[in-house]
mmJSON file of the N, C-alpha and C atoms, coordinates in Angstrom:
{"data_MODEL":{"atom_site":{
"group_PDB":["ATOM","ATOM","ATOM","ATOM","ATOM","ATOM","ATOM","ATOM","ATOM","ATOM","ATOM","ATOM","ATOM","ATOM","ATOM","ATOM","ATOM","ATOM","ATOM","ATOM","ATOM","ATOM","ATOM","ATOM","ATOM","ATOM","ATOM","ATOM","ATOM","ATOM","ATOM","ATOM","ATOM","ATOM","ATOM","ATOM","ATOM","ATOM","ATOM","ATOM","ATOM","ATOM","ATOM","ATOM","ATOM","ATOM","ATOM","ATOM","ATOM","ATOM","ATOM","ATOM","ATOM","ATOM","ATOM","ATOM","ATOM","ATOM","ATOM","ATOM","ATOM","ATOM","ATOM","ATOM","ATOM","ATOM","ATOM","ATOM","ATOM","ATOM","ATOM","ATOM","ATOM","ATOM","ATOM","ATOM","ATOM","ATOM","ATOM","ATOM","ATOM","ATOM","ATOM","ATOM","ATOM","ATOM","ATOM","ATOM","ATOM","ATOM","ATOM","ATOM","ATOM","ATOM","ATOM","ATOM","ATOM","ATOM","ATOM","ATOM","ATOM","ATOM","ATOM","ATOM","ATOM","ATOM","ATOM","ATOM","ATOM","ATOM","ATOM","ATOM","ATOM","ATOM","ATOM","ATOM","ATOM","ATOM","ATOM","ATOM","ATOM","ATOM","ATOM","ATOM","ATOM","ATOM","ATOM","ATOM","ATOM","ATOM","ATOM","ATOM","ATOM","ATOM","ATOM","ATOM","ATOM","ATOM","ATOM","ATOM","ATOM","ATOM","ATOM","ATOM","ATOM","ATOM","ATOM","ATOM","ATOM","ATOM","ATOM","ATOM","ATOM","ATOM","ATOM","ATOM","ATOM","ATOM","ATOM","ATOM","ATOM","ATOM","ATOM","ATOM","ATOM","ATOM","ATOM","ATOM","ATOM","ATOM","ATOM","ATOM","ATOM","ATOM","ATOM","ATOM","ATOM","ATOM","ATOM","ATOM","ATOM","ATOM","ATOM","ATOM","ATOM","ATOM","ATOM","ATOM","ATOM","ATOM","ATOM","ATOM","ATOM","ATOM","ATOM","ATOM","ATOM","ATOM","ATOM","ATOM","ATOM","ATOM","ATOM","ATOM","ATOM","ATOM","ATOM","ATOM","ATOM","ATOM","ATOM","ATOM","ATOM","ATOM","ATOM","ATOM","ATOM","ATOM","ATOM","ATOM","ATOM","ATOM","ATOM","ATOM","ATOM","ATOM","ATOM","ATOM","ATOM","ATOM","ATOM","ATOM","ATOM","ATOM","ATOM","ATOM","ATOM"],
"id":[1,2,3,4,5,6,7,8,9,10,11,12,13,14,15,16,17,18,19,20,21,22,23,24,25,26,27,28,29,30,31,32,33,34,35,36,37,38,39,40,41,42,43,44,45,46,47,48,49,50,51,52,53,54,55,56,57,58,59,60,61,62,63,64,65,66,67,68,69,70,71,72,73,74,75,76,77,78,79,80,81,82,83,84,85,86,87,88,89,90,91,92,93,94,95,96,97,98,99,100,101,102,103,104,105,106,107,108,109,110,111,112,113,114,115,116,117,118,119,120,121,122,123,124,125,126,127,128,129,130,131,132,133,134,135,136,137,138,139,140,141,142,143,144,145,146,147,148,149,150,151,152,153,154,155,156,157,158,159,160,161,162,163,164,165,166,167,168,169,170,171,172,173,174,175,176,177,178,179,180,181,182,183,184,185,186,187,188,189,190,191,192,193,194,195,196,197,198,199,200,201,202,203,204,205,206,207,208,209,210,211,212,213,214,215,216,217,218,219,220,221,222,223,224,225,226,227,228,229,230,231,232,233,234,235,236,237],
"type_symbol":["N","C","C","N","C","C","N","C","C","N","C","C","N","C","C","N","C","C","N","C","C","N","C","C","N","C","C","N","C","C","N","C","C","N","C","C","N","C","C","N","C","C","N","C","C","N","C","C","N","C","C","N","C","C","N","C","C","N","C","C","N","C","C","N","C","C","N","C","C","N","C","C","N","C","C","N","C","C","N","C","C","N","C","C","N","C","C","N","C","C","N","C","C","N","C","C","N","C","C","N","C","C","N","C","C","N","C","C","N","C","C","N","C","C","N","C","C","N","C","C","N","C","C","N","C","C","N","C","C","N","C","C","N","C","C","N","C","C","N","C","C","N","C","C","N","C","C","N","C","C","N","C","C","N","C","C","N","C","C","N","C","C","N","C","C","N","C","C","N","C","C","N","C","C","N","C","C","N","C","C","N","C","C","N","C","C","N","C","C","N","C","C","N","C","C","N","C","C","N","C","C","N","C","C","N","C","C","N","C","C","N","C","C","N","C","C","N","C","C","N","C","C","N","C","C","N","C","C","N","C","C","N","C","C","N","C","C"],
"label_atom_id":["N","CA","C","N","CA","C","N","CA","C","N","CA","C","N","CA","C","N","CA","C","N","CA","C","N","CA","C","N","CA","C","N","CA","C","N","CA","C","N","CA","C","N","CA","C","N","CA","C","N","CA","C","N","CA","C","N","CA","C","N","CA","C","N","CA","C","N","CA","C","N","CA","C","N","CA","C","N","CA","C","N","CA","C","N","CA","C","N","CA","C","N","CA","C","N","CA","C","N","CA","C","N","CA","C","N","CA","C","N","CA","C","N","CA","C","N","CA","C","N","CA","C","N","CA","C","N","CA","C","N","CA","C","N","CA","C","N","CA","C","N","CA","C","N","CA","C","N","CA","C","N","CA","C","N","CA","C","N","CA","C","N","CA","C","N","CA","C","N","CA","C","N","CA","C","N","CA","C","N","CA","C","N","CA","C","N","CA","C","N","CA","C","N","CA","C","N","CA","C","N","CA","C","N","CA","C","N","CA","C","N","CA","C","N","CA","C","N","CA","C","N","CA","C","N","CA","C","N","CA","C","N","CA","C","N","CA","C","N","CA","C","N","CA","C","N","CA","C","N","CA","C","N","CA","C","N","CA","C","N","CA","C","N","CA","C","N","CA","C","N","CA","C","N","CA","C"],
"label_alt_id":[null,null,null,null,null,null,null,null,null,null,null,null,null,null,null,null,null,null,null,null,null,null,null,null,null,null,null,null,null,null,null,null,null,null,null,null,null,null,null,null,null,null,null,null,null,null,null,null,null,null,null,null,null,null,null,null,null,null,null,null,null,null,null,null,null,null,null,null,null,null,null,null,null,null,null,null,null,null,null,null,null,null,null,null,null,null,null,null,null,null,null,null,null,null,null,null,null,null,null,null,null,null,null,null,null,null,null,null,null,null,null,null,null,null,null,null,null,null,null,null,null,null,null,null,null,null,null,null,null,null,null,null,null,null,null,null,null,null,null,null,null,null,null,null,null,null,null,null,null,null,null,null,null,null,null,null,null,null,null,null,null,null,null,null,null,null,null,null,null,null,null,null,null,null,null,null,null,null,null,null,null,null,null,null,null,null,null,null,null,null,null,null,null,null,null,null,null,null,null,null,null,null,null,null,null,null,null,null,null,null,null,null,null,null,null,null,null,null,null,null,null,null,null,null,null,null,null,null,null,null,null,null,null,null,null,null,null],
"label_comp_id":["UNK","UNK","UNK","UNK","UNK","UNK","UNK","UNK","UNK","UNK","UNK","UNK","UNK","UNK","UNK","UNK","UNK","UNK","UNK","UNK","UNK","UNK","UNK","UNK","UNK","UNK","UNK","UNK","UNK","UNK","UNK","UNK","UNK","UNK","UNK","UNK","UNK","UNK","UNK","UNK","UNK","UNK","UNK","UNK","UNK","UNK","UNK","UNK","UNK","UNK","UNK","UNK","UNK","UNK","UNK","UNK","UNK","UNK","UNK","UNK","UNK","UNK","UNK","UNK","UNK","UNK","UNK","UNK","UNK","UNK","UNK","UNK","UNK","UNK","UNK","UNK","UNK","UNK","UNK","UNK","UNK","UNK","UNK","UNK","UNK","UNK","UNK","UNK","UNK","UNK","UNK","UNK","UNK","UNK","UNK","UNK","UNK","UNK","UNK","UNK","UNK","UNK","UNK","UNK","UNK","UNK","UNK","UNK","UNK","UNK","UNK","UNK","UNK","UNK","UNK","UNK","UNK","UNK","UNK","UNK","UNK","UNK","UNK","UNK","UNK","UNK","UNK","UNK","UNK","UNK","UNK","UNK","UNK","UNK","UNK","UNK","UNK","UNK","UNK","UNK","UNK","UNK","UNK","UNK","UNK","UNK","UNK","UNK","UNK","UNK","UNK","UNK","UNK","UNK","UNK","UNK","UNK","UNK","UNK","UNK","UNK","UNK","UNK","UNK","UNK","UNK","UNK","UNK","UNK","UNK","UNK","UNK","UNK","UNK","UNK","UNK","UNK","UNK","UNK","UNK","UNK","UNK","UNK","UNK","UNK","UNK","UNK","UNK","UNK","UNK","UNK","UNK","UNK","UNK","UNK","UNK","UNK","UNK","UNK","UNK","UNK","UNK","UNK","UNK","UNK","UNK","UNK","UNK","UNK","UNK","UNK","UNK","UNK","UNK","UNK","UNK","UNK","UNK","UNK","UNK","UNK","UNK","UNK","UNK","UNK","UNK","UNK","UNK","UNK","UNK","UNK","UNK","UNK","UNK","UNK","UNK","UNK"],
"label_asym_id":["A","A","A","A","A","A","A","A","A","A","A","A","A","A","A","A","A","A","A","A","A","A","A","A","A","A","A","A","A","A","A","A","A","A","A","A","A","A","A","A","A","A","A","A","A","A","A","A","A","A","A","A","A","A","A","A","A","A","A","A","A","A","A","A","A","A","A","A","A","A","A","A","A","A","A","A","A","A","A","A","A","A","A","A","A","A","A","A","A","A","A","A","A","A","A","A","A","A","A","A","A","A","A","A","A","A","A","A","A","A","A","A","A","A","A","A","A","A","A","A","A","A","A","A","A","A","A","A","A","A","A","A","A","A","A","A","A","A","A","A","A","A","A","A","A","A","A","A","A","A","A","A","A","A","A","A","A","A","A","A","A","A","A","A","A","A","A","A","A","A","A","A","A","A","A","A","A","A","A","A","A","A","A","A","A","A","A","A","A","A","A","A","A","A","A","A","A","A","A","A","A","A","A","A","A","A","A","A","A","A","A","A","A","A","A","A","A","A","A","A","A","A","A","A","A","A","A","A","A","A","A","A","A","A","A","A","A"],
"label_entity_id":["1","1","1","1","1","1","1","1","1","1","1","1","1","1","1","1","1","1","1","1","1","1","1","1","1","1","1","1","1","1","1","1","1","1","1","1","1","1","1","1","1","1","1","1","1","1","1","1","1","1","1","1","1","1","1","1","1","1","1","1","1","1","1","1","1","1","1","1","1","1","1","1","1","1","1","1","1","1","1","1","1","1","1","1","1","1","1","1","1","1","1","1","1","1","1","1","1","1","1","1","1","1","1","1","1","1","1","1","1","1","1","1","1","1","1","1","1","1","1","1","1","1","1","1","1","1","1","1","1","1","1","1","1","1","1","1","1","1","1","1","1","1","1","1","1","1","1","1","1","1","1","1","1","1","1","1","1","1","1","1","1","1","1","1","1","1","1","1","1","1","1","1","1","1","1","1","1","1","1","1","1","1","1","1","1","1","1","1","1","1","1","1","1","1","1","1","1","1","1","1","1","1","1","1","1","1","1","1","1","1","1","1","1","1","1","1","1","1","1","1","1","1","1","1","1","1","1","1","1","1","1","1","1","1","1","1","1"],
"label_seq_id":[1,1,1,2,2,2,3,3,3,4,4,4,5,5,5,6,6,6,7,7,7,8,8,8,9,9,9,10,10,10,11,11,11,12,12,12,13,13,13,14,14,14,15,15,15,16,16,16,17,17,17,18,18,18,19,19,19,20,20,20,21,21,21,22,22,22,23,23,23,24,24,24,25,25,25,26,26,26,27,27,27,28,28,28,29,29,29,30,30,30,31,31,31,32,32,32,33,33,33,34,34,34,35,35,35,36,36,36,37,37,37,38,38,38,39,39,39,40,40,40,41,41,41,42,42,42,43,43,43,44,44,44,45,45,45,46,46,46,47,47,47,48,48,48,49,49,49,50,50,50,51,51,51,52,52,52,53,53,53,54,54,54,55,55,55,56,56,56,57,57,57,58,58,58,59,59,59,60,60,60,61,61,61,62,62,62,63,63,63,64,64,64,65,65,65,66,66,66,67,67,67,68,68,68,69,69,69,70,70,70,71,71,71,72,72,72,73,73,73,74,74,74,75,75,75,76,76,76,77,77,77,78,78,78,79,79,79],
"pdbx_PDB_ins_code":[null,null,null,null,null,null,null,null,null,null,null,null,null,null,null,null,null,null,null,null,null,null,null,null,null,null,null,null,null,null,null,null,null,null,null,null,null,null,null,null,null,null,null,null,null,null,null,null,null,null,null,null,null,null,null,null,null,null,null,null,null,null,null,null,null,null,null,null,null,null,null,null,null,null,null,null,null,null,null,null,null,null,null,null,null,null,null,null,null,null,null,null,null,null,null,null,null,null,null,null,null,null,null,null,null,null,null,null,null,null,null,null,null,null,null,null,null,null,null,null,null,null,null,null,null,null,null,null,null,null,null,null,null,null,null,null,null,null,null,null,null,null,null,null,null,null,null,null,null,null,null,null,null,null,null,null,null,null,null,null,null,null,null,null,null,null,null,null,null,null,null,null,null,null,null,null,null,null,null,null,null,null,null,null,null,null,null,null,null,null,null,null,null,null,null,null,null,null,null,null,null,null,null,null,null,null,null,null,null,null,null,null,null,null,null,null,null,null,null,null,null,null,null,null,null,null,null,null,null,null,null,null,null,null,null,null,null],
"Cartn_x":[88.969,88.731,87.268,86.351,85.134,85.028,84.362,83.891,84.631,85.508,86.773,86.315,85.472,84.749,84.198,83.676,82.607,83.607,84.763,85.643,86.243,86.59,87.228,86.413,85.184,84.164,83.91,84.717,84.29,85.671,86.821,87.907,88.268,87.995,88.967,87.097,87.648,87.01,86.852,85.722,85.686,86.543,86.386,86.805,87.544,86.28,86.598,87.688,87.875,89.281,90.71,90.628,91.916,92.928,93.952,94.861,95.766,96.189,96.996,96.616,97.242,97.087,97.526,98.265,98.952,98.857,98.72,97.31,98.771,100.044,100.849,100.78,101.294,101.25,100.408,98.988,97.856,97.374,97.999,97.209,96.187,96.267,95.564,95.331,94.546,94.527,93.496,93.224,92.414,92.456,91.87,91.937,90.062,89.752,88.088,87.898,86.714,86.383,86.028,85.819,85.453,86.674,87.723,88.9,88.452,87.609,87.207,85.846,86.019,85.12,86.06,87.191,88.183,89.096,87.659,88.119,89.292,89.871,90.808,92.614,92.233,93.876,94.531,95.802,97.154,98.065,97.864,99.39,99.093,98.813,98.231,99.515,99.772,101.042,100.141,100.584,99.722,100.941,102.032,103.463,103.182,103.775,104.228,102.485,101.681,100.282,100.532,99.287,99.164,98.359,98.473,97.321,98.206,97.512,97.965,97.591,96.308,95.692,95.617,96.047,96.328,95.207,94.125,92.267,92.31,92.671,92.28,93.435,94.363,95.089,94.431,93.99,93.088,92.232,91.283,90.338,90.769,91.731,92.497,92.323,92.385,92.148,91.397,89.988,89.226,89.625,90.324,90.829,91.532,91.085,91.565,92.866,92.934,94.098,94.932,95.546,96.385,97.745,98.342,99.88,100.598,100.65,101.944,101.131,102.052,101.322,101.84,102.496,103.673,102.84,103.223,102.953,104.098,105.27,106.003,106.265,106.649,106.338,105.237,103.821,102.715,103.033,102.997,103.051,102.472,102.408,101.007,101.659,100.527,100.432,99.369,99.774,99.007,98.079,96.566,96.322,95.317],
"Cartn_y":[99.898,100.837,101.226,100.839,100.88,102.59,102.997,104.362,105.518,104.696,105.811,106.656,106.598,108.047,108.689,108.357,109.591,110.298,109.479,110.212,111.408,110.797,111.549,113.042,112.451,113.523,114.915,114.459,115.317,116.26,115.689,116.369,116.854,116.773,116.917,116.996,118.609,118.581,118.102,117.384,116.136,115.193,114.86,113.514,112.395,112.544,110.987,111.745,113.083,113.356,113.015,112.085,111.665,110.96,111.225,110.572,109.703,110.233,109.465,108.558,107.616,107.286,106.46,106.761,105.56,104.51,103.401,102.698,101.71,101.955,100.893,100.972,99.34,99.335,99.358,99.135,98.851,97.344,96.524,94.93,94.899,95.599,94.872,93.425,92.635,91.326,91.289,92.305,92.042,93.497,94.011,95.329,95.435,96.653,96.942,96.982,96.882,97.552,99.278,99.315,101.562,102.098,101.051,102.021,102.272,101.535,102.01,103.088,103.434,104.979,105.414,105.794,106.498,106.079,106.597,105.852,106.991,108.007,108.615,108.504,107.573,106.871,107.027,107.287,107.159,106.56,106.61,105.908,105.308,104.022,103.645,102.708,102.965,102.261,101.525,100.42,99.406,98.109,98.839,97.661,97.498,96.515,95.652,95.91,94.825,94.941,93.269,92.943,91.125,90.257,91.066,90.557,89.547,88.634,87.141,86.777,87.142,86.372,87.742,86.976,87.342,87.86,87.141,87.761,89.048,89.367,90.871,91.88,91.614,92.646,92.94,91.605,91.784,92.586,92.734,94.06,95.406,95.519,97.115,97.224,96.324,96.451,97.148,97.646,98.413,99.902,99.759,101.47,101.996,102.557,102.692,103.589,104.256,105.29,104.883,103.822,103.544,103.357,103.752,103.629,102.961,103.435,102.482,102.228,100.629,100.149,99.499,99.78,98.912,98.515,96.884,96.139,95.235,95.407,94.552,94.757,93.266,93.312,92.582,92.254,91.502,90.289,88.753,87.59,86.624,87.633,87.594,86.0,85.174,83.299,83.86,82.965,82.624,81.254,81.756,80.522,80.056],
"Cartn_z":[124.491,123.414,123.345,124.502,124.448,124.484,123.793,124.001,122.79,122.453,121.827,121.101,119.731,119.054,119.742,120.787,121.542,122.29,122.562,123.83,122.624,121.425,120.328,120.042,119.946,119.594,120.538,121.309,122.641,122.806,122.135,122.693,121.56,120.474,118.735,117.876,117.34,116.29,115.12,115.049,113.553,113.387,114.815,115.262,113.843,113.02,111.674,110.914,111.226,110.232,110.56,112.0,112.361,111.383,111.882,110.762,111.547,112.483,113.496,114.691,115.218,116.742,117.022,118.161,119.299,120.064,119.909,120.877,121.26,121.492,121.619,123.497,123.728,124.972,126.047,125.282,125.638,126.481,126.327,126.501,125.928,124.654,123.863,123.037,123.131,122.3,121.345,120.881,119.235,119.337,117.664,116.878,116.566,117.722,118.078,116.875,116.029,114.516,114.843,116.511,116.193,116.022,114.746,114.516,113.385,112.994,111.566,111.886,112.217,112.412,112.201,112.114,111.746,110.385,109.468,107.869,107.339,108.022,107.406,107.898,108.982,109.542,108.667,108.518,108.086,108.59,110.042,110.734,112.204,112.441,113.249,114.124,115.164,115.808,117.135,117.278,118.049,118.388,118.645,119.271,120.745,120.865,122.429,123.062,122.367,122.931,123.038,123.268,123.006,121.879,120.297,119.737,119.004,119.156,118.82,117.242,116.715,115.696,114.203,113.241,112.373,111.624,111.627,111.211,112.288,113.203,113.66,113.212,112.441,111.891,110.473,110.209,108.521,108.781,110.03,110.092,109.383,108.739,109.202,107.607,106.818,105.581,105.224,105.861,105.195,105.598,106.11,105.925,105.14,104.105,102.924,103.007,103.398,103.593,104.532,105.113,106.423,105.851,105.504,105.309,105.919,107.02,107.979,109.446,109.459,110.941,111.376,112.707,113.51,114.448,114.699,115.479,115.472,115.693,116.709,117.662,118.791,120.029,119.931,119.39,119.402,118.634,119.459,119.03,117.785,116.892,115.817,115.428,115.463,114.959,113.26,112.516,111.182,111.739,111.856,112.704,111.341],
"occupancy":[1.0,1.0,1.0,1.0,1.0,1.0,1.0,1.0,1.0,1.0,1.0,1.0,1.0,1.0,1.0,1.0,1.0,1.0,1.0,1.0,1.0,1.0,1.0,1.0,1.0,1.0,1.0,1.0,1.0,1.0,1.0,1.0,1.0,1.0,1.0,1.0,1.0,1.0,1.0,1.0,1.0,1.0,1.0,1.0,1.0,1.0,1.0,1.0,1.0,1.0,1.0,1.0,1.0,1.0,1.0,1.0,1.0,1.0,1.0,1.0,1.0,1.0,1.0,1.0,1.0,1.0,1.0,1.0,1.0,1.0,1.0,1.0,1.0,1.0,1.0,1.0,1.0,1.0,1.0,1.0,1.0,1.0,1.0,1.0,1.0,1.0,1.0,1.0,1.0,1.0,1.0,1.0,1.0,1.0,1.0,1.0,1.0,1.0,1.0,1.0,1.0,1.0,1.0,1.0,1.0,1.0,1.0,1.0,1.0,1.0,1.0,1.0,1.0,1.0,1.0,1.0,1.0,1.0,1.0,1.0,1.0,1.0,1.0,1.0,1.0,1.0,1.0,1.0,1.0,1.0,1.0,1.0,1.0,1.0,1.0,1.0,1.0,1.0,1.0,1.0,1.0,1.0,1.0,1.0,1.0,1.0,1.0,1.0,1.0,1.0,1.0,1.0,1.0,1.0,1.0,1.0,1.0,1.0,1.0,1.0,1.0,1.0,1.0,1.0,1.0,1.0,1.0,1.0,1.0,1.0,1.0,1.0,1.0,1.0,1.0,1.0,1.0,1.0,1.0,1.0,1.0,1.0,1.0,1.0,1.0,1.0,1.0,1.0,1.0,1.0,1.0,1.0,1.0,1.0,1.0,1.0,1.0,1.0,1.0,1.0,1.0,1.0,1.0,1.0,1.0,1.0,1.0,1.0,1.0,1.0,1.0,1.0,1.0,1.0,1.0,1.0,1.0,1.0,1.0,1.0,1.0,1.0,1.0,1.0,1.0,1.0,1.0,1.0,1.0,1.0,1.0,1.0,1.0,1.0,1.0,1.0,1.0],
"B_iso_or_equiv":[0.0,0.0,0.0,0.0,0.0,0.0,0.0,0.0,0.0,0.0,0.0,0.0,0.0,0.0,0.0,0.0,0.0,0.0,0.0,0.0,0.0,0.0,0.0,0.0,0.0,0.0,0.0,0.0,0.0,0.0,0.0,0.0,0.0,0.0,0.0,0.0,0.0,0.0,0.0,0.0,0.0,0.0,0.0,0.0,0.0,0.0,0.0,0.0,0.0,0.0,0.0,0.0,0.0,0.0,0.0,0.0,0.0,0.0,0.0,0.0,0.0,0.0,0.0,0.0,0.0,0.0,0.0,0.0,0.0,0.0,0.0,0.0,0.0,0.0,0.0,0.0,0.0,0.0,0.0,0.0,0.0,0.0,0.0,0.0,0.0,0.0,0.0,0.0,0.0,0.0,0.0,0.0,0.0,0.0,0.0,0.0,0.0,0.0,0.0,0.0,0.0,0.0,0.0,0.0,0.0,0.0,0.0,0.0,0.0,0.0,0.0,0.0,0.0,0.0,0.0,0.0,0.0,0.0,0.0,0.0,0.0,0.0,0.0,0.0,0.0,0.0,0.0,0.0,0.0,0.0,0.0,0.0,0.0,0.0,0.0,0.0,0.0,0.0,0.0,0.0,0.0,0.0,0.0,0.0,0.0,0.0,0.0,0.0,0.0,0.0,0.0,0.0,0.0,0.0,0.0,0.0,0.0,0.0,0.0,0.0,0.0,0.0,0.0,0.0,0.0,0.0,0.0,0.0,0.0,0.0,0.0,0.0,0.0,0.0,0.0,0.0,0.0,0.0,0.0,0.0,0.0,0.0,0.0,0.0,0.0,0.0,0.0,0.0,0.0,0.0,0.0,0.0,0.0,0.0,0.0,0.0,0.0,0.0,0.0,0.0,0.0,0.0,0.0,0.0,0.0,0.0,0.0,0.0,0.0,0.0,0.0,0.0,0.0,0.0,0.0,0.0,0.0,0.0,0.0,0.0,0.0,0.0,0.0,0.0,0.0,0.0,0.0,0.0,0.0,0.0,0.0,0.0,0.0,0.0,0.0,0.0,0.0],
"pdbx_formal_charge":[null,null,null,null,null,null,null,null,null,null,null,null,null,null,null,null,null,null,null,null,null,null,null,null,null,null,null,null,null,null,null,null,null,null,null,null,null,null,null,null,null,null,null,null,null,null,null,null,null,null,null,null,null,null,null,null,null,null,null,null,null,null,null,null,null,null,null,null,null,null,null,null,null,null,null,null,null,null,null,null,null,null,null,null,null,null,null,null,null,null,null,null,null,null,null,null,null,null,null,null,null,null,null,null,null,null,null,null,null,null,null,null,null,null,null,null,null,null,null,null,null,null,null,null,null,null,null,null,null,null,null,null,null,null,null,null,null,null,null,null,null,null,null,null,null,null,null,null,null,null,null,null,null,null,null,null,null,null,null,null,null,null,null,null,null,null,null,null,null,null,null,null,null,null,null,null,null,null,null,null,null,null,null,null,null,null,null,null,null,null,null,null,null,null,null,null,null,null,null,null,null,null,null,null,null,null,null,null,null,null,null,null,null,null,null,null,null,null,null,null,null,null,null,null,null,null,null,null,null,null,null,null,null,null,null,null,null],
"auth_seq_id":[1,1,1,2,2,2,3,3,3,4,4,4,5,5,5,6,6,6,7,7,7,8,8,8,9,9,9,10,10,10,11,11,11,12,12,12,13,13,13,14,14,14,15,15,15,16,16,16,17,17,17,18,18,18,19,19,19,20,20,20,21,21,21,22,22,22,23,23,23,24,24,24,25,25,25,26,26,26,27,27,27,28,28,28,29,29,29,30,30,30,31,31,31,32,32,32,33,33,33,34,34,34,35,35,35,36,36,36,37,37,37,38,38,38,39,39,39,40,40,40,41,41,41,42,42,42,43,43,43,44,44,44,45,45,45,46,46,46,47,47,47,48,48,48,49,49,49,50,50,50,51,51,51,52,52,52,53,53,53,54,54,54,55,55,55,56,56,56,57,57,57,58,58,58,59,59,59,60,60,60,61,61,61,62,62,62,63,63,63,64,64,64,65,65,65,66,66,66,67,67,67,68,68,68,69,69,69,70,70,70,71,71,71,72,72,72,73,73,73,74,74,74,75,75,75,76,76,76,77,77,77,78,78,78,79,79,79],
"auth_comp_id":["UNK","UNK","UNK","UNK","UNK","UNK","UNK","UNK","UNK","UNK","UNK","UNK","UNK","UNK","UNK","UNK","UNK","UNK","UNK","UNK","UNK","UNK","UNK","UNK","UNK","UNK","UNK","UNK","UNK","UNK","UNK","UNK","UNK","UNK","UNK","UNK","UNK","UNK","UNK","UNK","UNK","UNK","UNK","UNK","UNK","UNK","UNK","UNK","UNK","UNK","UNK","UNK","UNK","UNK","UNK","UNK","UNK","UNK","UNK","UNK","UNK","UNK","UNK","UNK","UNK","UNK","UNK","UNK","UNK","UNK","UNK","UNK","UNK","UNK","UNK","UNK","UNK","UNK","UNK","UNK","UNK","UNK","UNK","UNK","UNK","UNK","UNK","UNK","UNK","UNK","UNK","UNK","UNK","UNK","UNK","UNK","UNK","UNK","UNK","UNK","UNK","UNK","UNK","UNK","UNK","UNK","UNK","UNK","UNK","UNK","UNK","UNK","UNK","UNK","UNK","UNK","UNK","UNK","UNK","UNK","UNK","UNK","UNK","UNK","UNK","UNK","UNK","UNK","UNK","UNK","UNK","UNK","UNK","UNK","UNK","UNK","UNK","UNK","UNK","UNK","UNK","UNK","UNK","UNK","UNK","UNK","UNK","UNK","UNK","UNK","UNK","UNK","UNK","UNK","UNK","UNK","UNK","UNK","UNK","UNK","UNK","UNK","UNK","UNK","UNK","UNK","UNK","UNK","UNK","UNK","UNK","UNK","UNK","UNK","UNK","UNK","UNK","UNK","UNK","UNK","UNK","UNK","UNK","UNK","UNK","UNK","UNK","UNK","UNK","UNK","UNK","UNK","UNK","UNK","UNK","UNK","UNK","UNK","UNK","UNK","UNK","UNK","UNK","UNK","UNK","UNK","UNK","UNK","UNK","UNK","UNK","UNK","UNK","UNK","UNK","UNK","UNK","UNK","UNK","UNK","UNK","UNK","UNK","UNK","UNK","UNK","UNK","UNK","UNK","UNK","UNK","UNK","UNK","UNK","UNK","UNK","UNK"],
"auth_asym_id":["A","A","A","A","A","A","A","A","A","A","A","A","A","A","A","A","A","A","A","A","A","A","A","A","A","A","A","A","A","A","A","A","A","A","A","A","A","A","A","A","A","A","A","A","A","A","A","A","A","A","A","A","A","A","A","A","A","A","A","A","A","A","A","A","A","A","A","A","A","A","A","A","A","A","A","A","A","A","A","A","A","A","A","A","A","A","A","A","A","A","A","A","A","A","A","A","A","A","A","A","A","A","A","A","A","A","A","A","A","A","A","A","A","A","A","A","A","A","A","A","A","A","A","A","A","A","A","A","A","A","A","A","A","A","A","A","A","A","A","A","A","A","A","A","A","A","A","A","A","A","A","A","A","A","A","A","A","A","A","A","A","A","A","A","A","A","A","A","A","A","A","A","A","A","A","A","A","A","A","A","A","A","A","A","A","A","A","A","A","A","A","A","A","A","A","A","A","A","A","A","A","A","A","A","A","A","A","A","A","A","A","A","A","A","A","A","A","A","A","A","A","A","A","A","A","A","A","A","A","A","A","A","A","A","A","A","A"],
"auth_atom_id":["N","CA","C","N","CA","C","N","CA","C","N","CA","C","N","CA","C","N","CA","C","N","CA","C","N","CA","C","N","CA","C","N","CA","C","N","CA","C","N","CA","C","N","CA","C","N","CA","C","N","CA","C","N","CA","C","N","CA","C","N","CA","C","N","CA","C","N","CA","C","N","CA","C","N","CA","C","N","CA","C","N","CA","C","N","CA","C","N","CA","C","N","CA","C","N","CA","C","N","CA","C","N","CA","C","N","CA","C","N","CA","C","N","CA","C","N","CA","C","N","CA","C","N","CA","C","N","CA","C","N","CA","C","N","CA","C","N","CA","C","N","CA","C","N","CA","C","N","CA","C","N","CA","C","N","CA","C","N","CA","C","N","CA","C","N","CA","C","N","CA","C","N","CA","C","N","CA","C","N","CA","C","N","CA","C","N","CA","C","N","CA","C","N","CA","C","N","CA","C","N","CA","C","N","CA","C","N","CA","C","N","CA","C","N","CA","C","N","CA","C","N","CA","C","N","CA","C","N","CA","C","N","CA","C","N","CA","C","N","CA","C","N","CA","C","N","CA","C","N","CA","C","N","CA","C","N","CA","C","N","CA","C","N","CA","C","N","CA","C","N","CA","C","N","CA","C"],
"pdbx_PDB_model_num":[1,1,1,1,1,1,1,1,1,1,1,1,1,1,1,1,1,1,1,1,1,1,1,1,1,1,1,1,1,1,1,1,1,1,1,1,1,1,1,1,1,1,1,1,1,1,1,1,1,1,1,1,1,1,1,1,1,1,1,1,1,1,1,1,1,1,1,1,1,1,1,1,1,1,1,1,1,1,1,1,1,1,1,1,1,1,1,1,1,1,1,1,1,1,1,1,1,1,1,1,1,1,1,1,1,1,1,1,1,1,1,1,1,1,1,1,1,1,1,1,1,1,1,1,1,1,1,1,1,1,1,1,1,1,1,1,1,1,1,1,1,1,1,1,1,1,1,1,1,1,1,1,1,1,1,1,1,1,1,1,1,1,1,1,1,1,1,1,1,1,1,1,1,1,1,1,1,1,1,1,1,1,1,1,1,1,1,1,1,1,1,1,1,1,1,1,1,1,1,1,1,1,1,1,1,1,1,1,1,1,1,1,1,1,1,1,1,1,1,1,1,1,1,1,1,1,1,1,1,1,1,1,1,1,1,1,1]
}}}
């Protein structure tokens, strides 16, 4: 996810007004914080990745506006 606002910035005008995005199926194993550059999310889908730990889904909390967020398929432990 290294790079993602600038890649955003470059392809989508006013990038931070995103609302959506797909990040499922990634191998991902933790949730970057440059999702929170994107303080206007609404609907963030992030299934069948590998994030294990329950403190990197709590990251997401500060996005005030996120409605819905699927992540199953990811082995999430209460550690």
């Amino acid at each position: 996810m290294e790079g993602l606002p600038e890649i955003m910035e470059d392809v989508m005008w006013n990038s931070t007004k995103l609302i959506w995005i797909d990040l499922s199926y990634n191998e991902l194993v933790n949730i970057d914080s440059c999702l929170l550059e994107f303080p206007n999310l609404k609907c963030l889908y992030m299934h069948k990745n590998y994030i294990r730990n329950l403190d990197e889904v709590k990251k997401l909390q500060r996005l005030p506006d996120l409605q819905s967020l699927t992540l199953y398929g990811n082995d999430i432990e209460q550690i």
